[in-house]
Rosetta silent file (secondary structure, phi, psi, omega in degrees, C-alpha in Angstrom):
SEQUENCE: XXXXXXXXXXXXXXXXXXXXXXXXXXXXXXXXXXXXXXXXXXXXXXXXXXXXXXXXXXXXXXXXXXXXXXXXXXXXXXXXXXXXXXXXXXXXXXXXXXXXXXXXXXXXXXXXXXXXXXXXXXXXXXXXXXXXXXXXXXXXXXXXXXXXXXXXXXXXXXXXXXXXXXXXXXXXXXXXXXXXXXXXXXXXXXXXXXXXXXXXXXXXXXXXXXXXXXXXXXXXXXXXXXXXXXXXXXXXXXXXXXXXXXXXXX
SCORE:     score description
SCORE:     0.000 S_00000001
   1 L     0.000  141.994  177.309   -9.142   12.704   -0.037 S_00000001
   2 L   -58.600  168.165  107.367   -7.948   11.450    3.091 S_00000001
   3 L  -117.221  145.405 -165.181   -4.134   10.080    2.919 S_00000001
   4 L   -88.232  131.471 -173.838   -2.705    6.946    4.128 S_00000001
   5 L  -100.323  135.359 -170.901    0.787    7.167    5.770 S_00000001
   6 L   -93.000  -17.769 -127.261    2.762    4.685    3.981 S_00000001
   7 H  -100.650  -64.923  163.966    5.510    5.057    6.379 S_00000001
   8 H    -8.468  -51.317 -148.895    4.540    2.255    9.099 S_00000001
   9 H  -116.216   13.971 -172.966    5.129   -0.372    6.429 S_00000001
  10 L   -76.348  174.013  153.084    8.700    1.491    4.951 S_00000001
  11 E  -179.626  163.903 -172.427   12.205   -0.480    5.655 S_00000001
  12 E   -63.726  135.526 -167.188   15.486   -0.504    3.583 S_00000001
  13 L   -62.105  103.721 -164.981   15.135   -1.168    0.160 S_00000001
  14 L   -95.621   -1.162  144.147   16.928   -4.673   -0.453 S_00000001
  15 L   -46.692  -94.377 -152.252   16.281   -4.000   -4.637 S_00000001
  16 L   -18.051  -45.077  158.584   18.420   -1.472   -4.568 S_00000001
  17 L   -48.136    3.451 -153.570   21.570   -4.018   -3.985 S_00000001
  18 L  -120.224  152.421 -172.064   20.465   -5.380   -7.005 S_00000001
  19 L   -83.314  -12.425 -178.678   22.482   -4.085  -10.509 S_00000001
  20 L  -130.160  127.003 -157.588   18.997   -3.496  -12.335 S_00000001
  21 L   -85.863  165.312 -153.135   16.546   -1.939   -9.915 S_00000001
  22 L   -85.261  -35.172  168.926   12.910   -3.099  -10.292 S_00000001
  23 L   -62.016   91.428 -171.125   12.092    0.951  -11.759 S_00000001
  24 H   -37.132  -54.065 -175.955   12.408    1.442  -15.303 S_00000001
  25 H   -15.141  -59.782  176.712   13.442    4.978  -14.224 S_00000001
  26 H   -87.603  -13.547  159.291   16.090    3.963  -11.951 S_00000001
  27 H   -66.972   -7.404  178.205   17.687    1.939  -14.153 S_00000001
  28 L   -68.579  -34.494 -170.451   18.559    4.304  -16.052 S_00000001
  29 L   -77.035  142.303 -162.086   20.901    5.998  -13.842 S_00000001
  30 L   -86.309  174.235 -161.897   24.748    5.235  -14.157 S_00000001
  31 L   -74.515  -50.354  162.390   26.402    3.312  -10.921 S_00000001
  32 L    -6.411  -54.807 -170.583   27.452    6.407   -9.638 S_00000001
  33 L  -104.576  -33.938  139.949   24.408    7.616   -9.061 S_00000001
  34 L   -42.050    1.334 -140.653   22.547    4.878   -7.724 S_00000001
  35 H  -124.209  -47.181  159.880   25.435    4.601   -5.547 S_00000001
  36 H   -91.159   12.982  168.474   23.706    8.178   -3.878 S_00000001
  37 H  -115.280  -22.358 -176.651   20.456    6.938   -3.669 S_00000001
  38 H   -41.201  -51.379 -152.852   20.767    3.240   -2.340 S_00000001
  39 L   -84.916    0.918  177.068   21.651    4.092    1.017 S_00000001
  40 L  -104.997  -18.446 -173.775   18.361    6.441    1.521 S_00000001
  41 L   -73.557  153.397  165.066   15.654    4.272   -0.255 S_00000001
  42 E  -136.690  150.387  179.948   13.180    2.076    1.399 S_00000001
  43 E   -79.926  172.938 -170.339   10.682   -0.158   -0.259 S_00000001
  44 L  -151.699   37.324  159.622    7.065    0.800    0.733 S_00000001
  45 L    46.685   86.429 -179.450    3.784   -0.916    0.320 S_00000001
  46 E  -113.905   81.627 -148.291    1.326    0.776   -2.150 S_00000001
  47 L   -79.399  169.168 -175.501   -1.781   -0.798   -0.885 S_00000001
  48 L  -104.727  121.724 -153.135   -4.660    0.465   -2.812 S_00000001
  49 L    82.479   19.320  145.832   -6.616    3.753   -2.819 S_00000001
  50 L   -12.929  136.883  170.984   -3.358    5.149   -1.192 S_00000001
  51 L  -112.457  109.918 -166.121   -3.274    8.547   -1.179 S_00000001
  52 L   -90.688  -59.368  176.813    0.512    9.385   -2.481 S_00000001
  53 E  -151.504  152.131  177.636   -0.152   13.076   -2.947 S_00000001
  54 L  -127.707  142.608 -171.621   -2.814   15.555   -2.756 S_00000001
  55 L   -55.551  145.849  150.583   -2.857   19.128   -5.254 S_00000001
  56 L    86.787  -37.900 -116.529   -2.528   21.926   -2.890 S_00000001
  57 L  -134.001  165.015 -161.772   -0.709   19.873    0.267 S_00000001
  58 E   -93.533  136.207  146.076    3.157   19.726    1.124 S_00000001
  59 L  -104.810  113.946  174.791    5.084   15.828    0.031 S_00000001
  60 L  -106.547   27.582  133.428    7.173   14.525    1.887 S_00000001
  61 L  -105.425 -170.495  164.873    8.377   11.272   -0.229 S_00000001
  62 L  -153.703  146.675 -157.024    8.694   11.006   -3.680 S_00000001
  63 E  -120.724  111.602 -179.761    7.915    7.179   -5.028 S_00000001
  64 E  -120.948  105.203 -178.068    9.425    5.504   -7.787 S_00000001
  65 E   -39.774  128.153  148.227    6.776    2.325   -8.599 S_00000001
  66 E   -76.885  -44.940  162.092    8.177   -1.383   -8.524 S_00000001
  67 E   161.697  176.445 -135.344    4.683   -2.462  -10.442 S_00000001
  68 L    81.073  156.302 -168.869    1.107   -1.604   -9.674 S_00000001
  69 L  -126.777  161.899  161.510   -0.011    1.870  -11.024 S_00000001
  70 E  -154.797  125.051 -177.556   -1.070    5.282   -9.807 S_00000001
  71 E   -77.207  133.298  173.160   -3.658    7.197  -11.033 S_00000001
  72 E   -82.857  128.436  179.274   -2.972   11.100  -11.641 S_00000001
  73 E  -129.767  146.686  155.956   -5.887   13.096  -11.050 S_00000001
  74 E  -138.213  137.158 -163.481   -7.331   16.584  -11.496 S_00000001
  75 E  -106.924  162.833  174.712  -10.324   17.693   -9.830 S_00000001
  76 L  -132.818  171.069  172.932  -12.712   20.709  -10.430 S_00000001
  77 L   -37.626  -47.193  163.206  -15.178   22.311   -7.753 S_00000001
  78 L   -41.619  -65.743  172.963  -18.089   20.387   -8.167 S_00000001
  79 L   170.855  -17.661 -151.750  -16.548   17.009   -7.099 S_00000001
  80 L   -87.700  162.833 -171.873  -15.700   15.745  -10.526 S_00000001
  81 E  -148.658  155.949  176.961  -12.165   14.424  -11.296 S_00000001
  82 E  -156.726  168.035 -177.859  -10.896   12.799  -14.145 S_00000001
  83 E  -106.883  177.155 -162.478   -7.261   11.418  -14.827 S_00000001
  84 E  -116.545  -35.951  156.043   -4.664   12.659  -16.230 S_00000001
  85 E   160.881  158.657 -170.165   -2.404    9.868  -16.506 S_00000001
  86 E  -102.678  135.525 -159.771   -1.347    6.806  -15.289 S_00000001
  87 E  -131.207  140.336 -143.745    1.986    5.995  -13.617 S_00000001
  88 L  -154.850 -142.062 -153.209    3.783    2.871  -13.019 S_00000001
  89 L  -103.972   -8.205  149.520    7.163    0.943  -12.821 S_00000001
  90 L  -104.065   58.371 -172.479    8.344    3.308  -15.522 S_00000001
  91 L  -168.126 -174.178 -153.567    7.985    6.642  -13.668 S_00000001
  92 L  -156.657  113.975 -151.164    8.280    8.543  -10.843 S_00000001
  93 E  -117.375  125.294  168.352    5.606    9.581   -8.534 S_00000001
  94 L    85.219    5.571  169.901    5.855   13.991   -7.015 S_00000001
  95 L   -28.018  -52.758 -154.800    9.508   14.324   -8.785 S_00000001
  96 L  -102.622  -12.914  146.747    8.976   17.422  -10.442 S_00000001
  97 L   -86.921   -0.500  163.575    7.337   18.901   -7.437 S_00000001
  98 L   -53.515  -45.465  169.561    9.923   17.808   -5.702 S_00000001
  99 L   -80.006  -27.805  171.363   11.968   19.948   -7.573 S_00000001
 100 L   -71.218 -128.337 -146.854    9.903   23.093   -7.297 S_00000001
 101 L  -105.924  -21.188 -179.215    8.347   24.272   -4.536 S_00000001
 102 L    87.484    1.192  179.300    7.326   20.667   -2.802 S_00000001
 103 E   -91.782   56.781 -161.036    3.647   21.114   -3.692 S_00000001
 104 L   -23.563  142.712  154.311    1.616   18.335   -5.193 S_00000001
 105 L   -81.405  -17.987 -166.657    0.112   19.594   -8.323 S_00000001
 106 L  -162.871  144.760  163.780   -2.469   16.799   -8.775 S_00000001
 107 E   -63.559  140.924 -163.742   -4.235   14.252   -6.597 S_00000001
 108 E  -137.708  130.318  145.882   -1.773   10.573   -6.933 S_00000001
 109 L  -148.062 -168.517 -167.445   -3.335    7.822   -5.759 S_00000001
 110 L   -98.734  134.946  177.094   -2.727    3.958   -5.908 S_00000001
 111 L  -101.178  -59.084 -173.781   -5.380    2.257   -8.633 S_00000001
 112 L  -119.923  160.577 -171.480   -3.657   -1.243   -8.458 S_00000001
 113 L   -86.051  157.100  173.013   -1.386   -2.505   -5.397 S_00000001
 114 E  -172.011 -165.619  149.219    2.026   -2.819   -5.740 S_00000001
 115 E  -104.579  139.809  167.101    5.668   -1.853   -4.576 S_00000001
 116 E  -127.093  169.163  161.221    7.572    0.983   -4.834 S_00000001
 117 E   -72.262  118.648  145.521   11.704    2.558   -3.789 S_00000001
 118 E  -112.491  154.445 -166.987   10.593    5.810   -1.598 S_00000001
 119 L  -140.527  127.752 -171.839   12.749    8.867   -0.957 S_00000001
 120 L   -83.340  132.580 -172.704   12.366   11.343    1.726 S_00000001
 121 H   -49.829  -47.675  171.805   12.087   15.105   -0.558 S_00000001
 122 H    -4.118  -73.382 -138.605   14.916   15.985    0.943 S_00000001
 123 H  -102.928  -28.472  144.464   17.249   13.946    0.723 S_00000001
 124 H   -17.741  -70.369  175.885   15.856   13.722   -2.830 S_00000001
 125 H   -68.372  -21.312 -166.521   16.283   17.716   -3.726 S_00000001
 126 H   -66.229  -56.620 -133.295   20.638   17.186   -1.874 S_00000001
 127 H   -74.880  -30.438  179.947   21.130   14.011   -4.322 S_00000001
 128 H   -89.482  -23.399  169.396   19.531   16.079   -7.947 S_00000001
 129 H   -51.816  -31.021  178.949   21.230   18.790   -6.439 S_00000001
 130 H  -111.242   11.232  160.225   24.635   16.919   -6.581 S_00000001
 131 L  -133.207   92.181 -176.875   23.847   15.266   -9.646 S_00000001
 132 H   -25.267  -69.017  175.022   23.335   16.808  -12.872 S_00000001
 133 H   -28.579  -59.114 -173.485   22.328   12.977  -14.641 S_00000001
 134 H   -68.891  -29.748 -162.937   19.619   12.614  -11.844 S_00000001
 135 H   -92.930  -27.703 -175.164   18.323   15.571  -12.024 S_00000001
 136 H   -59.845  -42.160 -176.529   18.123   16.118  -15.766 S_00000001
 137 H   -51.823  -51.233 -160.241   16.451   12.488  -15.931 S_00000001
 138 H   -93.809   22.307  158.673   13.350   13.569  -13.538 S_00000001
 139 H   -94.917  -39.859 -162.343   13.219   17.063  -15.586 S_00000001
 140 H   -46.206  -59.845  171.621   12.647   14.817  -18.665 S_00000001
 141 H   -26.076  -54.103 -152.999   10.035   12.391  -16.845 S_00000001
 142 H   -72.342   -2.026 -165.330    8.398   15.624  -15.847 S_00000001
 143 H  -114.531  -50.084 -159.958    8.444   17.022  -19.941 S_00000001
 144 H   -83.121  -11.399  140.316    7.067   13.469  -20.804 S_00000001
 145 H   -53.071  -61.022  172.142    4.069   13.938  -17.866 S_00000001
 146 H   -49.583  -55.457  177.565    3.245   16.922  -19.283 S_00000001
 147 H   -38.264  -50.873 -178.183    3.097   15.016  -22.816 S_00000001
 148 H   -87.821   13.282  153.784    0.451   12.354  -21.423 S_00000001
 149 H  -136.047   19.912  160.746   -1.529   14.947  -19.960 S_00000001
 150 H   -76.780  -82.358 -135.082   -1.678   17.213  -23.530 S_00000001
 151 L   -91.553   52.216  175.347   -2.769   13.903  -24.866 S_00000001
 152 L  -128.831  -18.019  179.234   -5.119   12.679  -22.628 S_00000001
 153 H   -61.616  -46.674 -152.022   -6.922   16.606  -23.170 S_00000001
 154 H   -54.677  -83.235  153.008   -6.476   15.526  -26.500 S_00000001
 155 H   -15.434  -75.491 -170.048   -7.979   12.096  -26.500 S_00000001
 156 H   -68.101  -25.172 -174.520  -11.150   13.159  -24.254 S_00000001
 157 H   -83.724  -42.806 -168.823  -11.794   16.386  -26.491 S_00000001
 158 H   -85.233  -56.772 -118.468  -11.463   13.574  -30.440 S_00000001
 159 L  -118.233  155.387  177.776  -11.796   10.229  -29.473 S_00000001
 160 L   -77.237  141.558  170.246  -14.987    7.809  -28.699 S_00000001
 161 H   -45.875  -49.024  174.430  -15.107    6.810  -25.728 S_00000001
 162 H   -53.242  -15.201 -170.454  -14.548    2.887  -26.916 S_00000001
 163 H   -91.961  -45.218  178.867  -11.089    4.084  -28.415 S_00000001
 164 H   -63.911  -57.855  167.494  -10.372    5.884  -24.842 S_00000001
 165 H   -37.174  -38.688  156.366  -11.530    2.657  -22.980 S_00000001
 166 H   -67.289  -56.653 -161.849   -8.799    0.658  -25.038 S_00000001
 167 H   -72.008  -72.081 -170.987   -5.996    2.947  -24.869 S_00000001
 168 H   -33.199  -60.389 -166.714   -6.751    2.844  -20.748 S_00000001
 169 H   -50.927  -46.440 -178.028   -6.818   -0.876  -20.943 S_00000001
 170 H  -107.046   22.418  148.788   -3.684   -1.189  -22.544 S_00000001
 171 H   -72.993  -54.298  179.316   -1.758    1.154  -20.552 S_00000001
 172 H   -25.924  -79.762 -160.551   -2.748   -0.827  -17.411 S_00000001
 173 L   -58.728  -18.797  149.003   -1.758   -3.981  -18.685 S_00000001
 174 L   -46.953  -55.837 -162.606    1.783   -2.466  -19.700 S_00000001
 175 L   -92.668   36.020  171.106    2.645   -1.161  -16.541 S_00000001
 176 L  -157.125    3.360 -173.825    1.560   -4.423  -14.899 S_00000001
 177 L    38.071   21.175  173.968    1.989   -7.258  -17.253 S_00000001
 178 L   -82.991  164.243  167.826   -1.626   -8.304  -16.647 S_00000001
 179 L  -149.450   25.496  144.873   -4.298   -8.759  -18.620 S_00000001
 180 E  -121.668  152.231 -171.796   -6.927   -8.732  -15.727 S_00000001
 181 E  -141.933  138.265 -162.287   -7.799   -5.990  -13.564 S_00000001
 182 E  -106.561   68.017 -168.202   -9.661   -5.670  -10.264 S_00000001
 183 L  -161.769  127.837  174.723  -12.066   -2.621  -11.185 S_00000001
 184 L   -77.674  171.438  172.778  -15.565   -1.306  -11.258 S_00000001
 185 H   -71.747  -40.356  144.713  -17.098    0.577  -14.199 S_00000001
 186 H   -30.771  -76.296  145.247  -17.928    2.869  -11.932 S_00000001
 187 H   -23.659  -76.375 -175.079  -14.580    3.999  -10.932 S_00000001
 188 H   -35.981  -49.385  174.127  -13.235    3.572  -14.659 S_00000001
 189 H   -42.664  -44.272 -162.285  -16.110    6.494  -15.584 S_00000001
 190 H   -66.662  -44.760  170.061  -15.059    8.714  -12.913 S_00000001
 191 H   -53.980  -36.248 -177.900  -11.557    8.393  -14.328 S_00000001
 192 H  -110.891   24.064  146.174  -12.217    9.005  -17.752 S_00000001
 193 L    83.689    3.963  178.001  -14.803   11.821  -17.458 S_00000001
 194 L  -128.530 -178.781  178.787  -17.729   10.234  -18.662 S_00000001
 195 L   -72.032  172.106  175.966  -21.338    8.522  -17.057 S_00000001
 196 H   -87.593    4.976 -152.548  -21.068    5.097  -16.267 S_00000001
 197 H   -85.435  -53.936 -170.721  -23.934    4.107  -18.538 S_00000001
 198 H   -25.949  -71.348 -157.280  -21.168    5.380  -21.553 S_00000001
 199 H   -75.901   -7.745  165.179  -18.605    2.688  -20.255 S_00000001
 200 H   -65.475  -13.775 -160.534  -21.323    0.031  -19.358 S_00000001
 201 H  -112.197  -14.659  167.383  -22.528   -0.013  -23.373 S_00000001
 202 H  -102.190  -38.012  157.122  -18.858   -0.306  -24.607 S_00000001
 203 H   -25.973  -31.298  160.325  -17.684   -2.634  -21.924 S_00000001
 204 H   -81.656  -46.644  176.862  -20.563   -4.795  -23.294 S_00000001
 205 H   -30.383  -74.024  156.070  -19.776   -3.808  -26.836 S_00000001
 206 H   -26.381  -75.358 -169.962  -16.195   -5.279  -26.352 S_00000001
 207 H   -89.857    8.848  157.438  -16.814   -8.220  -25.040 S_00000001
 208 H  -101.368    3.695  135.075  -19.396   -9.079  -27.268 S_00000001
 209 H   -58.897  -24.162  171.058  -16.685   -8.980  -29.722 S_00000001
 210 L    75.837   68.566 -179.628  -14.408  -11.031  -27.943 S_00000001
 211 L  -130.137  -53.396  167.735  -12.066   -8.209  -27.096 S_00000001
 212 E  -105.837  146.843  149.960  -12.734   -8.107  -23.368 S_00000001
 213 E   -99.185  127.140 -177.061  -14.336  -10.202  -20.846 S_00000001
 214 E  -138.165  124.046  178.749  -16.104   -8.249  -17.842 S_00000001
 215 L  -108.493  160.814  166.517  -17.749   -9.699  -14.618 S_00000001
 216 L   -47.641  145.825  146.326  -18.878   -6.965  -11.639 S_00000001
 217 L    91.931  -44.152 -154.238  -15.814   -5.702  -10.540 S_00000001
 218 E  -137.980  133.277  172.370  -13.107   -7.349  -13.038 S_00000001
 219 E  -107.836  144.332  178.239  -12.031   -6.682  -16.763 S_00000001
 220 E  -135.340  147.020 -179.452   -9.917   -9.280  -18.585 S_00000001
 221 E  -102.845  114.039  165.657   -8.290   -8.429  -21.646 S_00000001
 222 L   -55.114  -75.404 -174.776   -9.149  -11.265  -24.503 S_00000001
 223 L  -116.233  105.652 -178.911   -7.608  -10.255  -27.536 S_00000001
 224 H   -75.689  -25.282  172.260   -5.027   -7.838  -27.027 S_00000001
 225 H   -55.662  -28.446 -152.181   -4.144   -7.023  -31.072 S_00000001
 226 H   -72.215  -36.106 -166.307   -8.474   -6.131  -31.114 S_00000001
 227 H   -63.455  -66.812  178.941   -7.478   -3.767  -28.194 S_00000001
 228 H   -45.446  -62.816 -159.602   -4.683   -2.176  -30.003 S_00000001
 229 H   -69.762  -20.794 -169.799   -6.789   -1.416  -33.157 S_00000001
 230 L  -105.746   25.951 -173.681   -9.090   -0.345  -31.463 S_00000001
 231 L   -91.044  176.712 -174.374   -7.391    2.382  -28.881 S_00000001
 232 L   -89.341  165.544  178.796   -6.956    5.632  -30.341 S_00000001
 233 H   -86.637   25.817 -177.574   -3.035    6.604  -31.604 S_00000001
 234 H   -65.195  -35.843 -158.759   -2.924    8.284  -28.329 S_00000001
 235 H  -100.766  -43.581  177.980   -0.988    5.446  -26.455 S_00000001
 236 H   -63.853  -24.752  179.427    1.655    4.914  -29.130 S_00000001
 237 H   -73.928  -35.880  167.093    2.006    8.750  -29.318 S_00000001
 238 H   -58.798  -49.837 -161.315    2.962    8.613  -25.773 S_00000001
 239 H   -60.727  -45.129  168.032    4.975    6.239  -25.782 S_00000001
 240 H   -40.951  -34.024 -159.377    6.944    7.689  -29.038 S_00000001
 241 H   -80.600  -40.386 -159.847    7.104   10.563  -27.118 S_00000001
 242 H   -76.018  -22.929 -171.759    8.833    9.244  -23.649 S_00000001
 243 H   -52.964  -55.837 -179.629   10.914    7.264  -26.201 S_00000001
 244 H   -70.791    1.158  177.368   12.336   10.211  -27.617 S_00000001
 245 H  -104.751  -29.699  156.393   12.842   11.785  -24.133 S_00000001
 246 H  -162.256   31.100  137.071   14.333    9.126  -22.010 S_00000001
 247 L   104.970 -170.888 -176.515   14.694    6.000  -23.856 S_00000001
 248 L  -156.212   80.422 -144.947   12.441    3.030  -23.129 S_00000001
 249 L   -87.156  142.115  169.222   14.371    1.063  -20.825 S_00000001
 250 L  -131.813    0.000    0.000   12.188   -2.528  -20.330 S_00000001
């Protein structure tokens, strides 16, 4: 992948002045400590197929999403990739490499446009360095990433594809408050590991149920309970999970 410098379009973050910051993440964080990050953040432009981070390569921000998502990827030698999980306005995009070594671990890119609060790694490792709270917060994040990418192993090794195809659907629309999406079937395959024929026969399936509606290019979600039954427990098991790890600030 290529990556797009984001930089061009940074300037100081005027959220940040604000007492509840647009990041579930960052809201979290006591005045105190927001108090050491205001004066470094800038909002940034996450235009879409952004390249955020790539495995293997050095980062030098770290991006905590206003709304729009970014897809987590892992790739193998052949070319194929598949995701790993999807990150939004409650998370924090390279933290916990941030904290290591400074190393992407996984390909980050942008799936839907949006804004996010960027941080130069730096200034990033000084401020969890001087703050226990912050730093403990983005260890957690980084305990409830691993948790969404055990269950997304999970999920792709049990689950039907139509149950995987929900549980995607209604992650999106969570971290976006949408219920349409700007995406081919193509793409969607590549993310979730299968041909595209798979997601062309439940993507019909669906909406000839009246669960989904799908034109080239764009999915609308119809009935969102039909969605829920019919995802896998995979997405509530996440969620249970970040719940019990760092609260589920909305």
């Amino acid at each position: 992948m290529c990556g797009i410098d984001l930089s061009i379009t940074a300037r100081i973050d005027p959220c940040m002045s604000a007492s509840h910051p647009p990041n579930q993440l960052l809201q979290m964080l006591d005045i105190a400590d927001l108090d050491l990050l205001r004066p470094h953040l800038a909002t940034v432009e996450l235009v879409r197929d952004a390249v955020l981070g790539e495995v293997g390569t050095a980062l030098r921000h770290v991006y905590f999403p206003h709304d729009g998502s970014v897809s987590i990827t892992v790739g193998l030698s052949e070319g194929q990739m598949i995701e790993v999980a999807m990150l939004g306005r409650d998370s924090v995009i390279g933290g916990g490499a941030a904290l290591a070594d400074g190393v992407a671990a996984a390909d980050a890119m942008v799936l839907f446009p949006g804004t996010a609060s960027t941080l130069e790694i730096q200034v990033f490792r000084a401020i969890a360095a001087a703050s226990a709270r912050f730093r403990n917060l983005i260890i957690r994040h980084e305990q409830v990433m691993l948790a969404y990418a055990q269950q997304s192993l999970l999920c792709n090794t049990l689950h039907t594809v139509e149950a995987r195809l929900a549980r995607w659907l209604l992650r999106a629309s969570e971290l976006s408050d949408s219920k349409t999406f700007l995406l081919t079937q193509e793409a969607l395959a590549q993310m979730m590991g299968v041909r595209r024929n798979a997601i062309s026969l439940v993507a019909n399936a669906l909406q000839r149920a009246g669960v989904i509606h799908y034109t080239r290019g764009q999915i609308e979600i119809i009935d969102l309970h039909a969605l829920e039954v019919t995802s896998c427990v995979c997405h509530a098991a996440v969620k249970a999970r970040r719940t019990t790890l760092i609260g589920n600030r909305q």
